[in-house]
RONUDO-683191 format. One record per residue (C-alpha): residue number from 1; residue in one letter; x, z, y. Coordinates in steps of 0.001 Angstrom, whole numbers. Layout:
[atom NUM "a" [X Z Y]]
...
This chain:
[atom 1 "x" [131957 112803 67252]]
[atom 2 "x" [128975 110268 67011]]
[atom 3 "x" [128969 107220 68894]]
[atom 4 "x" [125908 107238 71577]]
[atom 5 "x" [122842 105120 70861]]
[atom 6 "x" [121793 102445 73768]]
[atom 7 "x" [118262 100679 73326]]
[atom 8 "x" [116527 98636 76159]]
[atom 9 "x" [113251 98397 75918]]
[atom 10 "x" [109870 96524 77556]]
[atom 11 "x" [107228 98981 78186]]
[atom 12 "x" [103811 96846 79577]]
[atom 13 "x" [101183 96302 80262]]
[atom 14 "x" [100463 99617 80906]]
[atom 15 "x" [96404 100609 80987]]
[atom 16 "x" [94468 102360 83180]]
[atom 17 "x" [96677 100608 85840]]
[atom 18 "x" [95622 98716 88875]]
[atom 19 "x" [96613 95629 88293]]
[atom 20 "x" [99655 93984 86160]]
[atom 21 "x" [102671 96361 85245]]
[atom 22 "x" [105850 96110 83026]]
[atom 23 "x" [108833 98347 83437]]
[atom 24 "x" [111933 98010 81145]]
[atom 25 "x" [113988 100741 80371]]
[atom 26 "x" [117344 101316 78898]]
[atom 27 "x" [117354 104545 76643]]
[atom 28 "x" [120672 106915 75721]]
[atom 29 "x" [120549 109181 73689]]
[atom 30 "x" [116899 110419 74323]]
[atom 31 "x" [117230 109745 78000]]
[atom 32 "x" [116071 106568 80446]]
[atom 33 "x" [119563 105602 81818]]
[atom 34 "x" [118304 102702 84007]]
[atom 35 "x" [115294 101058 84664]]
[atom 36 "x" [113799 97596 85869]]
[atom 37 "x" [110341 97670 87464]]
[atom 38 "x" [108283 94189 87260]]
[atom 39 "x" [105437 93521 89286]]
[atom 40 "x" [104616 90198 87007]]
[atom 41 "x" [101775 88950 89447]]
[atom 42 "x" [102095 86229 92552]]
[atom 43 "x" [99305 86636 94439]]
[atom 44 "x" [100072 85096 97726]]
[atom 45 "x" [97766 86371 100617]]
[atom 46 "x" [100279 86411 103188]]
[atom 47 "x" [101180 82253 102873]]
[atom 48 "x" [96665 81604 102941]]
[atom 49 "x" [96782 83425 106328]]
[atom 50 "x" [99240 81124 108041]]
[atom 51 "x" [97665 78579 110436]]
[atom 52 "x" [94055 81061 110286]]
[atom 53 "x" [92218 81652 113026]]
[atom 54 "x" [94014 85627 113823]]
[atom 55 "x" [90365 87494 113428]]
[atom 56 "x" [89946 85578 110023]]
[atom 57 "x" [92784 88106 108617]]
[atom 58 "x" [89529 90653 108463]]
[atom 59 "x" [88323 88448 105925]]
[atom 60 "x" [91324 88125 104121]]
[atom 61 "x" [92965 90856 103677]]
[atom 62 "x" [90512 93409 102025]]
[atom 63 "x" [90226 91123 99271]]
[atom 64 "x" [93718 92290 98381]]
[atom 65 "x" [92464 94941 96465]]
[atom 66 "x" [88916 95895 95344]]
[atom 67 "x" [90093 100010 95212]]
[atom 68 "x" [91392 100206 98693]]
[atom 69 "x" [90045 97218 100763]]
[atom 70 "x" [88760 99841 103149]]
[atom 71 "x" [92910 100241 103841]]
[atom 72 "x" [93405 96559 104169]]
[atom 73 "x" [90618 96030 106748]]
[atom 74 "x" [92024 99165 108792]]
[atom 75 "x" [95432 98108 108870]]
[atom 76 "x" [94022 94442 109773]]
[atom 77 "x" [92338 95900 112767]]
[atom 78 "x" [95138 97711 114296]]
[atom 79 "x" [97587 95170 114303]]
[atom 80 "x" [94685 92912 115731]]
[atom 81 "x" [93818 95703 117886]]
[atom 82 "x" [97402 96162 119385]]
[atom 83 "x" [97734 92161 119678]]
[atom 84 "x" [94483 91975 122013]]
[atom 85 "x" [95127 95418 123778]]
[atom 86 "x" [92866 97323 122746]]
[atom 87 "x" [91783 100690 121512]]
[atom 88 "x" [88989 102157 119629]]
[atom 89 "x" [85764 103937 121487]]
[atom 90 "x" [85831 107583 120334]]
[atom 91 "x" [83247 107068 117957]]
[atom 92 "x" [84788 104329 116775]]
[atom 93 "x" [87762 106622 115640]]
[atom 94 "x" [85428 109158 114447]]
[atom 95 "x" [83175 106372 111996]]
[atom 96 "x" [86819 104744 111322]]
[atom 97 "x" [88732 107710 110074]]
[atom 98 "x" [85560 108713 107758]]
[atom 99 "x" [85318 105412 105887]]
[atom 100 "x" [88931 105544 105372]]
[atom 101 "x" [88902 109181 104236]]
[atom 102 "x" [86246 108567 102240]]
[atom 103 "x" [87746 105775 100185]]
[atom 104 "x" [90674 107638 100174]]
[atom 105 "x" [89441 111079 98633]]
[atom 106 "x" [87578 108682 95808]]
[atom 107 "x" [91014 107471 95360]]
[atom 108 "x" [92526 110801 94193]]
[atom 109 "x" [89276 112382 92529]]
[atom 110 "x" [89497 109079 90163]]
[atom 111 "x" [92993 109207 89835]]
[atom 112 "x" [93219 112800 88451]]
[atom 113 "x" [90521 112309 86474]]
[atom 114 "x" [90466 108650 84756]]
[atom 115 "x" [94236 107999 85059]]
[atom 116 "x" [96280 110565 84918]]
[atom 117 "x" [94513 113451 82998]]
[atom 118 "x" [93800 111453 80002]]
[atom 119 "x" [97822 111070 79050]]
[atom 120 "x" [97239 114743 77733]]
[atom 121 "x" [95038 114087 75197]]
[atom 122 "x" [97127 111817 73699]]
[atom 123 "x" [97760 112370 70122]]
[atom 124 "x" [101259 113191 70110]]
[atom 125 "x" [100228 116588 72254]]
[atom 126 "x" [97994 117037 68968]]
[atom 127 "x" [100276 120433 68212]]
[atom 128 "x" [99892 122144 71057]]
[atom 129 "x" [98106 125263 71558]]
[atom 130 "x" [96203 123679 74454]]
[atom 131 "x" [95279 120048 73174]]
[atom 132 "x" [91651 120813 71861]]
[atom 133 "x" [90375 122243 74829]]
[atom 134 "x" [92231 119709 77066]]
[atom 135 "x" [91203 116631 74923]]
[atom 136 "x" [87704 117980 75406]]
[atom 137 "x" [87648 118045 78896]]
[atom 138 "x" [90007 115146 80242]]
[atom 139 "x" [90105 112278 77114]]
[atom 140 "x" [89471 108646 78186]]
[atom 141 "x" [85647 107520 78138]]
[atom 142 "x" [84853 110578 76111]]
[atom 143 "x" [85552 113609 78116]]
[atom 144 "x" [83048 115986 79814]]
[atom 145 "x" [85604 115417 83285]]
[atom 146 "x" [84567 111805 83535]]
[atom 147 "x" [80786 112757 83596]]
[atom 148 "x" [80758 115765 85660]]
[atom 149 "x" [83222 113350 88310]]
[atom 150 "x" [81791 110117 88288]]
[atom 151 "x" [78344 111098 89700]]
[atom 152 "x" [80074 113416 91917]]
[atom 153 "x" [81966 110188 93356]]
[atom 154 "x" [79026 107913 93301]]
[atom 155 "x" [76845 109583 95779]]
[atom 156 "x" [80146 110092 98152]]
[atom 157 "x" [80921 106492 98119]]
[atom 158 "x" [77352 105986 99792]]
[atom 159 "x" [78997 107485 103021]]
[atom 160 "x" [80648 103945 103216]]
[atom 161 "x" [77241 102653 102978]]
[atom 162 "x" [75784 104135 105427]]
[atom 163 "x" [78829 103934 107901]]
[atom 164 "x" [80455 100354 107259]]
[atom 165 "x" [77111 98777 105296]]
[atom 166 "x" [78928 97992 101930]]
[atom 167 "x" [82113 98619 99854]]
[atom 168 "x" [84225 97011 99589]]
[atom 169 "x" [85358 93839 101702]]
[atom 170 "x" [83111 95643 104435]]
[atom 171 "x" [83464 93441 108031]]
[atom 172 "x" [82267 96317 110282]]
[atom 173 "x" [85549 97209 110232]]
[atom 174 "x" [86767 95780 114086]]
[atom 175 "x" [89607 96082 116316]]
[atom 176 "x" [87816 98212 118851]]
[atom 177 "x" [86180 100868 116248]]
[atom 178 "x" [82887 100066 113791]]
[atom 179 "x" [79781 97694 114638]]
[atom 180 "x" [77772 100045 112756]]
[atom 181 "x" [76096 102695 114628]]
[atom 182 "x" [74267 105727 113139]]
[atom 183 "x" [71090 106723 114066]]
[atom 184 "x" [70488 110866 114595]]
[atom 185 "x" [69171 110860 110696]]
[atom 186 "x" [71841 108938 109584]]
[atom 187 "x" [74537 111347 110669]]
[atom 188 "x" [72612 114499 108773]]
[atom 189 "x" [72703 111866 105538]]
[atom 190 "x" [76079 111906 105857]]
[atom 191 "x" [76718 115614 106059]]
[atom 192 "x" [75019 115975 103347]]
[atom 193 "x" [77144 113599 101537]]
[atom 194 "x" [80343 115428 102680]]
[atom 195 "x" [78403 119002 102007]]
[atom 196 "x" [77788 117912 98156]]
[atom 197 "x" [81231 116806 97516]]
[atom 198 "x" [82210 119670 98717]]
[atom 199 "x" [80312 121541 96071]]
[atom 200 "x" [81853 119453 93261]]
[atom 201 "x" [85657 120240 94428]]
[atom 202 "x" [84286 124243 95031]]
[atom 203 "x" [82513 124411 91471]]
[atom 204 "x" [84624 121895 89443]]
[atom 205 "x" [87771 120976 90522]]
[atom 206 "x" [89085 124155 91993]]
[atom 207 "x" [86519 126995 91494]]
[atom 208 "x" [87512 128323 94715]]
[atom 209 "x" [86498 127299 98309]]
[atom 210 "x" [88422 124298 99869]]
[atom 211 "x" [89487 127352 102545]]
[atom 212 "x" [91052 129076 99941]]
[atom 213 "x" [92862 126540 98655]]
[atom 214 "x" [94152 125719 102205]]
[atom 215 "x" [95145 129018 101814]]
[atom 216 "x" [98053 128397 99537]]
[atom 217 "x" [101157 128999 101700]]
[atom 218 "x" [103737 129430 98739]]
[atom 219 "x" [104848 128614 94901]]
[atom 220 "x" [104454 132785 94326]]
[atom 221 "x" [100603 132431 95856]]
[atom 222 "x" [100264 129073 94060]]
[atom 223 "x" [100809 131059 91124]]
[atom 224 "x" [98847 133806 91651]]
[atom 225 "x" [95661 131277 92590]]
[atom 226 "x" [96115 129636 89849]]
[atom 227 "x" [96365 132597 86705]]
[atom 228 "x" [93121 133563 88784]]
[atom 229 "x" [91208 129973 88397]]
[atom 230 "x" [93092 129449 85163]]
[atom 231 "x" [89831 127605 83822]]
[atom 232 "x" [89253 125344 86928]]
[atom 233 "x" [90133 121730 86189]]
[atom 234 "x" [93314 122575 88820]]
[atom 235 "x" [93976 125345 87517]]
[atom 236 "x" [94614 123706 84084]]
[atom 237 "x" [96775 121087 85420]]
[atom 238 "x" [99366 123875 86689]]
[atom 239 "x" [99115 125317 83518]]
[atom 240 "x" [99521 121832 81965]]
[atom 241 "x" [102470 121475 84335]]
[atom 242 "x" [104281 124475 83774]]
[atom 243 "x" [104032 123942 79868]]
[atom 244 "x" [105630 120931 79770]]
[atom 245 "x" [107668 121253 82805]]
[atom 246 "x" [106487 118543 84745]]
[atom 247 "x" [108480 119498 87940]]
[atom 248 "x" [111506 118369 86025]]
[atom 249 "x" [110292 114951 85117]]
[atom 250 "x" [110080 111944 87351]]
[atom 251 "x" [112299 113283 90491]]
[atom 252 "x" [112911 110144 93047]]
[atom 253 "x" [114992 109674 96293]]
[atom 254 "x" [113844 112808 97980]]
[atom 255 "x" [113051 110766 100884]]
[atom 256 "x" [110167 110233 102430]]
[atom 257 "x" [107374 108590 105167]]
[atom 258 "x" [104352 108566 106374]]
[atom 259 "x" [102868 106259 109028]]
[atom 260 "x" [100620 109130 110114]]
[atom 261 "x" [97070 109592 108942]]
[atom 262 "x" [93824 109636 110481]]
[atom 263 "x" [94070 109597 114088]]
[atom 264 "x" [92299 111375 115961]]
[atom 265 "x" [93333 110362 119538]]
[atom 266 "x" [95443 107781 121175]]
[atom 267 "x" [98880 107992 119303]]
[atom 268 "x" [97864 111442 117611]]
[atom 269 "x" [97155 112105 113641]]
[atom 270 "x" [95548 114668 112140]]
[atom 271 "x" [98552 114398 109268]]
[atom 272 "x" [102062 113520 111276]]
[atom 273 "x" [104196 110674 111649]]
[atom 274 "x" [107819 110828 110520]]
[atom 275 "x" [110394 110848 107953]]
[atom 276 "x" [111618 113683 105866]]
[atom 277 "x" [115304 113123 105067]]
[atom 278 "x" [116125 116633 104000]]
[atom 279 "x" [114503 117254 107370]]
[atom 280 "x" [111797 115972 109754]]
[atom 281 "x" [112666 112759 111729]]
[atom 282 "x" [110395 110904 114038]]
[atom 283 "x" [109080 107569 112772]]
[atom 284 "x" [110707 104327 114022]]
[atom 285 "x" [109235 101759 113207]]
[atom 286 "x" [111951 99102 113862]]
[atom 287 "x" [113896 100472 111054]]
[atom 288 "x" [112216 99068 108475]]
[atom 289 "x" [113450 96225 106871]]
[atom 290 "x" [112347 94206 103373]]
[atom 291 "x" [115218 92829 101012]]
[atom 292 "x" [114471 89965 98610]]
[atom 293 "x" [117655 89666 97102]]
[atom 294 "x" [116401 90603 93682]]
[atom 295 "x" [112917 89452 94070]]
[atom 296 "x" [111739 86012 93098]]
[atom 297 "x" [111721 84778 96903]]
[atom 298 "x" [113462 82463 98922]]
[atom 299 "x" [114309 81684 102665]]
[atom 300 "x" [115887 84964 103489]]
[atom 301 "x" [119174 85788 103235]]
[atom 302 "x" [119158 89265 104302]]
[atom 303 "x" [116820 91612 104988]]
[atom 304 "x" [114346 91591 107433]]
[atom 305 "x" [112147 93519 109936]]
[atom 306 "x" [108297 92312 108653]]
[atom 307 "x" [107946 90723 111795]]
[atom 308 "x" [110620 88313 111048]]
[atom 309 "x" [110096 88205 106990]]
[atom 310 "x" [108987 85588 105229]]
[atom 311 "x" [107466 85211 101658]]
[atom 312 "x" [108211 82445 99486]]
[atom 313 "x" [108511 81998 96231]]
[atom 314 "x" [111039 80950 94001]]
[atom 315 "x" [110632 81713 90394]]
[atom 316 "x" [113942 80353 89697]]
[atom 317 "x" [115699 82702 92078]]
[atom 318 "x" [118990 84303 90764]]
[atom 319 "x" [119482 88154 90082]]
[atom 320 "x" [115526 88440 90597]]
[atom 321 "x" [113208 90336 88204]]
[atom 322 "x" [109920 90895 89962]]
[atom 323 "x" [107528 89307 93037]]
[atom 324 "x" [107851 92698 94722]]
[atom 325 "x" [110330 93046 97475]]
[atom 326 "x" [112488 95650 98159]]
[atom 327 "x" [111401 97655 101726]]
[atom 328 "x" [113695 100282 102998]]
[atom 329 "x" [113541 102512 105857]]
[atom 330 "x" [117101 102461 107994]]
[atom 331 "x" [118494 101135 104753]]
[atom 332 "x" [117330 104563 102790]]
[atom 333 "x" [114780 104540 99846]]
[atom 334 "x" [111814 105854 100706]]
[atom 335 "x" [109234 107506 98900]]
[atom 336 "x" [105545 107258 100391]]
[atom 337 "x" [102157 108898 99094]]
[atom 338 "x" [99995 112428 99808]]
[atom 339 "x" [103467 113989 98627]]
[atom 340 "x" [105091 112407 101472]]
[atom 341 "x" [102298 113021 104407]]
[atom 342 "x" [101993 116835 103550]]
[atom 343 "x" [105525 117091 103605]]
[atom 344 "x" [106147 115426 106404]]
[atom 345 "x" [103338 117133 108208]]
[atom 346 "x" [104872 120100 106922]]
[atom 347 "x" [102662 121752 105011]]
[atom 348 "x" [103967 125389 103726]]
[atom 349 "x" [103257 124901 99665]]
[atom 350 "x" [104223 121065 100045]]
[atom 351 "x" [107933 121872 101432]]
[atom 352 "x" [108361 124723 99966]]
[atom 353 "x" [107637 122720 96231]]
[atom 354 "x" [109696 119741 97854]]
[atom 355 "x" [112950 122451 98528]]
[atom 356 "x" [112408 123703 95059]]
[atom 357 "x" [111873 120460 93173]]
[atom 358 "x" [111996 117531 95239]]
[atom 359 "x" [109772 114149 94449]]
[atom 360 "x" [108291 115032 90950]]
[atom 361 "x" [105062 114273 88758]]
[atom 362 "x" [103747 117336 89148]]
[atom 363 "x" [104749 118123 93318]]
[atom 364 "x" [102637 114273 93205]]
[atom 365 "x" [99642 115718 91727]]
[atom 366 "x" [99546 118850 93845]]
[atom 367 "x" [99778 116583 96798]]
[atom 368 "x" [96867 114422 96145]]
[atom 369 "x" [94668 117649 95224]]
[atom 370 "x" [95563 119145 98241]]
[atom 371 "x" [94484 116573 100462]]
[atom 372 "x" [91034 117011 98696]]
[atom 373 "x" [90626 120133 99853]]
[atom 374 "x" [92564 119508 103602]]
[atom 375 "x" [90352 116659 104297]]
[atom 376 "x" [86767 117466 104048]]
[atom 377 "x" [86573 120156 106112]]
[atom 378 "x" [87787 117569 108615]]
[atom 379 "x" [85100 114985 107885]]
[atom 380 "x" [82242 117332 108133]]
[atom 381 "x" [83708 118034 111476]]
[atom 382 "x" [84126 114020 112777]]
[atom 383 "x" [80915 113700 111425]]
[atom 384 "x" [79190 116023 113586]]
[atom 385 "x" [81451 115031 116651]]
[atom 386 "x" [79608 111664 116067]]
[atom 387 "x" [77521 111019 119885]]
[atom 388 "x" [74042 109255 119791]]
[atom 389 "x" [73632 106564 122101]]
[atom 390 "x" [77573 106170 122791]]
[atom 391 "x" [79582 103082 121963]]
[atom 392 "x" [80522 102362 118696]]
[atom 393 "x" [83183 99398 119303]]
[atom 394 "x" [85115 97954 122162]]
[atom 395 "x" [84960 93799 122390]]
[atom 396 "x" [88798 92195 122800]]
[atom 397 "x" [89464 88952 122819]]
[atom 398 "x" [92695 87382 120828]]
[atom 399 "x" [95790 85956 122962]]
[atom 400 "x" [97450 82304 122398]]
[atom 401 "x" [100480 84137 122055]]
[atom 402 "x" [100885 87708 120779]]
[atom 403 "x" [102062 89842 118039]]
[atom 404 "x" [100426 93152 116603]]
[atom 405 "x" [101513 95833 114023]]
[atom 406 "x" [98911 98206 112219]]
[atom 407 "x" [100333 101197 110425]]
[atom 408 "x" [97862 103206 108376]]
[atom 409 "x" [97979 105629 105409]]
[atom 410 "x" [96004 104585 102718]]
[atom 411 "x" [95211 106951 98936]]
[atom 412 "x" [98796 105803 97389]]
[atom 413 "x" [100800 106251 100627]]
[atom 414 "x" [101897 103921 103875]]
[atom 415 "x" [100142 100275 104550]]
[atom 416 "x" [101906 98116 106992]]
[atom 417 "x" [100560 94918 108292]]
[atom 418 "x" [103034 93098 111207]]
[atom 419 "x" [101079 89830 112732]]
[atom 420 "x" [102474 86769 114827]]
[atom 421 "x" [100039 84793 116731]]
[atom 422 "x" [101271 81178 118192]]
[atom 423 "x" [98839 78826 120160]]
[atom 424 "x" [96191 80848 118961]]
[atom 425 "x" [96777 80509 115240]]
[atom 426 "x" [98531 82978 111890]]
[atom 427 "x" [102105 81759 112967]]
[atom 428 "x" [102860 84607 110056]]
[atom 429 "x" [101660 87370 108275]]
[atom 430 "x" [103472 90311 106300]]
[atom 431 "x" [102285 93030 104367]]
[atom 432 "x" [104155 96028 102884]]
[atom 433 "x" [101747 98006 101318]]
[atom 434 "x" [102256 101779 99445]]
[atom 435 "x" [103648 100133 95639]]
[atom 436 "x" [105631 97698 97206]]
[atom 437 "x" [107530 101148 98838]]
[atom 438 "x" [107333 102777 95359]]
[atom 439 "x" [107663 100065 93073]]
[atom 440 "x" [110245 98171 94730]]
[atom 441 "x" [113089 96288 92610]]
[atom 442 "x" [117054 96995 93625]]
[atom 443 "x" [118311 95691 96926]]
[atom 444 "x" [120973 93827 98024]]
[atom 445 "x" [123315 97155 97617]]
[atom 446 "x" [121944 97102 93940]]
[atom 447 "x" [120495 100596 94728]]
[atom 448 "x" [117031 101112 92233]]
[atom 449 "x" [113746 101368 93820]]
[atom 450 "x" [111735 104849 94258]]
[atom 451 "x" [110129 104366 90625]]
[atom 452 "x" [113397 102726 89236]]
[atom 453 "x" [114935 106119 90244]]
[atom 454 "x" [112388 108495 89212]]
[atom 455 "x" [112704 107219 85492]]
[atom 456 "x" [116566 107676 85093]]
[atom 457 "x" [117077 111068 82887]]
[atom 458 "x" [113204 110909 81529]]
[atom 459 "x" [113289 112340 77967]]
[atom 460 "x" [112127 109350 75502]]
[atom 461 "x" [112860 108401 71614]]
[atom 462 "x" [115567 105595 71379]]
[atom 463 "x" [113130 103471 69562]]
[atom 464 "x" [110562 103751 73127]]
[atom 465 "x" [107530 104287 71200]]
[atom 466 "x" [107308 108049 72719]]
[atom 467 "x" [106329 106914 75960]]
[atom 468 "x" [104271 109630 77407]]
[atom 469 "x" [106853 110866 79632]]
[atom 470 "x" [107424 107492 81408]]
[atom 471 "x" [103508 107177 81235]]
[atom 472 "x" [103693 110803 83633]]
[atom 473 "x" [106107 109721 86066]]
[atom 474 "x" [104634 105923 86480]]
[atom 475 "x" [101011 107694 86886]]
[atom 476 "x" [102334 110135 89218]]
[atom 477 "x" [102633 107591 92029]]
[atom 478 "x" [98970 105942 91512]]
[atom 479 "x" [100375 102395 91610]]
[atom 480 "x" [98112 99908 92765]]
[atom 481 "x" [99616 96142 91598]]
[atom 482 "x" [97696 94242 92793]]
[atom 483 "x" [98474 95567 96387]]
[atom 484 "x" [102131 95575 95547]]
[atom 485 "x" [102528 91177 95587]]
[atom 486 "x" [99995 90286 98303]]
């Protein structure tokens, strides 16, 4: 009998990436056994915001991230909103929930098409039957995808434009809605924004109407849609998927939240709130908690509710290996993403895939793609809803004392920001944002984050050069870095 082979290896940085990544893996015969997720980048947003003026965190906070500041400014705004007692006007909502969906859907066109495509016309996929045609279509910088896309995405992002006057770091963003109001000829600019992204997902992406592919109740009719649109740029992801099985690689906790997305009344959300732990659960909010005992942090001995947290740093801190913490949810690691909000808002193909196959790369994929298609029928309807002559933004004034929590769902998955106010001033400020959830290190248990998990059993050579398989499952959750260590 031969001895088995253990390797650990460093994998990073990894490209096409937001931000700064290593992961290090230990490798079994052909297998990941255990892995260590880094996220090698201090950043330190929360500590600037202490002792700032509590609307100044509208400034702040966007510049987190240059992808998804539309997110930051959101979440901002609601916990300033909730501080000051206030709520948005119903346009407000309306202009609100478009500039988020809108950054949000150019979230997932560009990461299907510039991030996660491209893996498959890597070279060692040279042999198969498929690779010329795929290489084609999806390789990096020289693929017909990229240029049919990125025009496509261009003129969408010109919704945010013409409803929050720039992207990113916009400031029209505010508590009470949006300070900028459309005129009548606006609004038909905008539908036709909406109406010729529409056209690209129709012609391009899915070669089917976005009705259609709400259509999709089951894996059977999943299967029949996509032999049919075989040739569609979805269509040859499932096929990509079922050739190289990708619903058996990169399976997490099986757990999973969603702050509840786009809302389109007080309290209500077009996609549910919740948690799915093997079944639907109401969200409660109180259970979160962040652990820091293997993250380079000090001042906290256990973990924490956000409200309470603290983030210092301590490079020299024992047992740690990365800046991110460690949030769980009643204790329970969590997975969060599009996954996670169409199962949770239960969604027939989503939870059907999810009973099948749990958390995978490509259950991930099929997520974000659905959204695509879920969500712009929406926005040409909030976009027509838009009223003329009717309030854009309610005016609220900040207490001395006060505290405020804003819960949104941003591209990659759930965006929490919890804020103290004392004698009028940031008494503190803490962010968990979607990578932190999905990139977390262990906790104090020394139970592996969402990723950390998701890696164990991945098929890889013991020397770690083959790394195309942990390049699927990393690019499966979209990881934004430079969100994950505020």
């Amino acid at each position: 009998m031969s001895e088995s082979k253990t390797t650990r290896r460093l994998l990073g940085p990894f490209n096409r990436v937001e931000g700064d990544l290593e992961v290090e893996v230990e490798v079994n015969d052909g297998q990941v056994s255990s892995a260590w997720v880094n996220s090698p980048l201090y950043r330190g947003f929360e500590n600037i915001l202490v002792g700032k003026d509590p609307i100044d965190a509208l400034v702040y906070t966007p510049r987190i991230c240059g992808i998804c500041s539309v997110s930051q400014s959101v979440a901002a705004a609601r916990a300033l909103a909730m501080a000051q007692g206030i709520d948005y006007t119903p346009n407000g909502r309306l202009a609100t929930n478009l500039i988020l969906a809108c950054e949000n859907m150019a979230d997932h066109i560009s990461h299907f098409y510039l991030f996660f495509m491209p893996d498959f016309a890597r070279g060692q996929y040279a042999e198969q039957t498929w690779y010329k045609k795929v290489s084609e279509r999806f390789k990096a910088q020289q693929g017909t995808a990229a240029r049919d896309m990125l025009p496509a995405r261009s003129e969408f992002m010109h919704l945010t434009g013409l409803l929050a006057g720039k992207w990113p770091h916009s400031l029209a963003l505010q508590p009470g809605g949006t300070t900028r109001a459309l005129e009548p000829r606006e609004r038909i600019t905008v539908l036709g924004k909406i109406h010729s992204f529409r056209r690209f997902l129709e012609n391009t992406l899915f070669g089917d109407k976005l009705e259609a592919v709400n259509a999709i109740d089951s894996i059977e009719a999943l299967k029949r849609w996509a032999s049919e649109h075989a040739d569609s740029d979805f269509g040859q992801f499932l096929m990509l998927a079922d050739e190289l099985q990708l619903a058996t690689l990169g399976r997490s906790t099986d757990h999973f939240l969603s702050y509840g997305a786009y809302e389109v009344d007080e309290g209500q959300h077009l996609f549910n709130s919740g948690t799915w732990l093997q079944q639907h659960h109401p969200l409660q909010a109180d259970a979160i908690t962040e652990d820091i005992s293997h993250s380079w942090m000090h001042a906290q001995r256990i973990p924490r509710h956000p409200y309470q947290g603290s983030t210092e740093p301590d490079a020299e801190a024992p047992d740690a290996y990365s800046w991110c913490k460690a949030p769980r949810y009643d204790g329970q690691v969590v997975e969060v993403g599009a996954l996670a909000r169409q199962i949770i808002d239960a969604n027939p193909l989503a939870v059907a895939l999810a009973q099948q196959s749990g958390g995978n790369v490509q259950n991930r994929v099929i997520g974000r793609l659905l959204e695509l298609a879920q969500l712009i029928p929406h926005m040409e309807h909030w976009a027509q809803a838009l009223k003329s002559g009717e309030a854009y933004c309610h005016q609220g004034s900040t207490p001395k004392e006060g505290q405020g929590m804003g819960l949104v769902e941003a591209a990659r998955g759930s965006l929490g920001h919890w804020l103290r106010i004392k004698r009028g001033r940031i008494i503190n400020y803490q962010i968990i944002a979607p990578t932190t959830w999905n990139f977390s290190p262990r906790d104090e248990n020394g139970v592996p984050g969402a990723l950390e998990q998701a890696l164990v059993n991945t098929p890889v050579s013991d020397d770690g050069k083959d790394s195309a398989n942990i390049q699927h499952v990393v690019r499966s959750f979209d990881p934004c870095m430079v969100c994950t260590v505020h």
